[in-house]
PADO-852077 format. One line per 8 residues: number of its first residue (from 0); their letters; for each residue x, y, z of C-alpha. Coordinates in Angstrom, 3 decimals, padded with zeros to 6 digits. Layout:
<pts>
NUM = A = X/Y/Z ~ ... .
</pts>
This chain:
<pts>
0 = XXXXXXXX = 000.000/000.000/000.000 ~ 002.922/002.504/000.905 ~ 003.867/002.720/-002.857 ~ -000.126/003.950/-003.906 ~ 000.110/006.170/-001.001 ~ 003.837/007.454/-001.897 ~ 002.198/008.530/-005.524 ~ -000.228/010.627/-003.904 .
8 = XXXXXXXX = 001.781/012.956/-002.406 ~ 001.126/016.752/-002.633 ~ -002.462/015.283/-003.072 ~ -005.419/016.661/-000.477 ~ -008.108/013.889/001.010 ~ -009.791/012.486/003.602 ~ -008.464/009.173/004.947 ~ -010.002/006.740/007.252 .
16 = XXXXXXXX = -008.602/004.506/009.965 ~ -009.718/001.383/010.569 ~ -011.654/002.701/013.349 ~ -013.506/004.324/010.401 ~ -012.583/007.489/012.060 ~ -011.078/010.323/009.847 ~ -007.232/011.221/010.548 ~ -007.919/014.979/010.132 .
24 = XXXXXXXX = -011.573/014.138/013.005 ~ -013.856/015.281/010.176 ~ -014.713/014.168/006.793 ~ -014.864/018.223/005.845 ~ -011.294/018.630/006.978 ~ -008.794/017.687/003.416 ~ -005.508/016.502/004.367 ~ -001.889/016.793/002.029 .
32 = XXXXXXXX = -000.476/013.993/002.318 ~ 003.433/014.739/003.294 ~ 005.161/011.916/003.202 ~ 005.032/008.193/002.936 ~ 007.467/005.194/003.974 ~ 006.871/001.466/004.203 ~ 005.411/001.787/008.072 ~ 004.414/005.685/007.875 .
40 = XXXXXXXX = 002.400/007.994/006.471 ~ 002.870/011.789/007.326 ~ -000.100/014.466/006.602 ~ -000.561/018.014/007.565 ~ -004.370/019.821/007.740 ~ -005.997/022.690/009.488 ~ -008.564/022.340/011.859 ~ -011.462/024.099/012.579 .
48 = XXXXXXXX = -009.801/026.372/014.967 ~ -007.456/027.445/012.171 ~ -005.170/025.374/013.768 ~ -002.065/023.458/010.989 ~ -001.703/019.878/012.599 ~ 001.050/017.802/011.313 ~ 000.158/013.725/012.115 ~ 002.070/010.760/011.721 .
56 = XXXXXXXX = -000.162/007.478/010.987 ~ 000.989/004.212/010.563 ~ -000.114/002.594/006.861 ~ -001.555/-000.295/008.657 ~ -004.177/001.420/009.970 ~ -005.778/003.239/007.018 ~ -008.790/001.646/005.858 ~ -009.537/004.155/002.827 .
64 = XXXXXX = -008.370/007.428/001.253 ~ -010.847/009.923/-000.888 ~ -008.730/011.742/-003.090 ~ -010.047/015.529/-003.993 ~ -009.157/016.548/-007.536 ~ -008.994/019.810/-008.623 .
</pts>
């Protein structure tokens, strides 16, 4: 999975854990994906606070990933 992920970098979307919980807390909240290694996936977002949140994620836990194209 880390090699789809590691071609979507620079890209903005929502991803899901396997909690079905969204990384960012919110399904209206678009991620950019950072950074991605075989373990680790790094994404920065702001929240509704105006708040910019870098999070580290391990790929193991991501159940899906909505891609936003512009």
């Amino acid at each position: 999975m880390s090699g789809m992920l590691s071609g979507l970098q620079g890209s903005c979307c929502s991803i899901k854990n396997d909690d079905e919980e969204y990384l960012t807390g919110s399904a209206d909240i678009c991620c950019e994906i950072l950074s991605v290694d075989e373990e680790w996936i790094k994404i920065m977002y702001t929240d509704k606070v105006g708040r910019r949140i870098v999070k580290v994620e391990r790929i193991d836990t991501i159940l899906s990933v909505k891609i936003y194209l512009s």
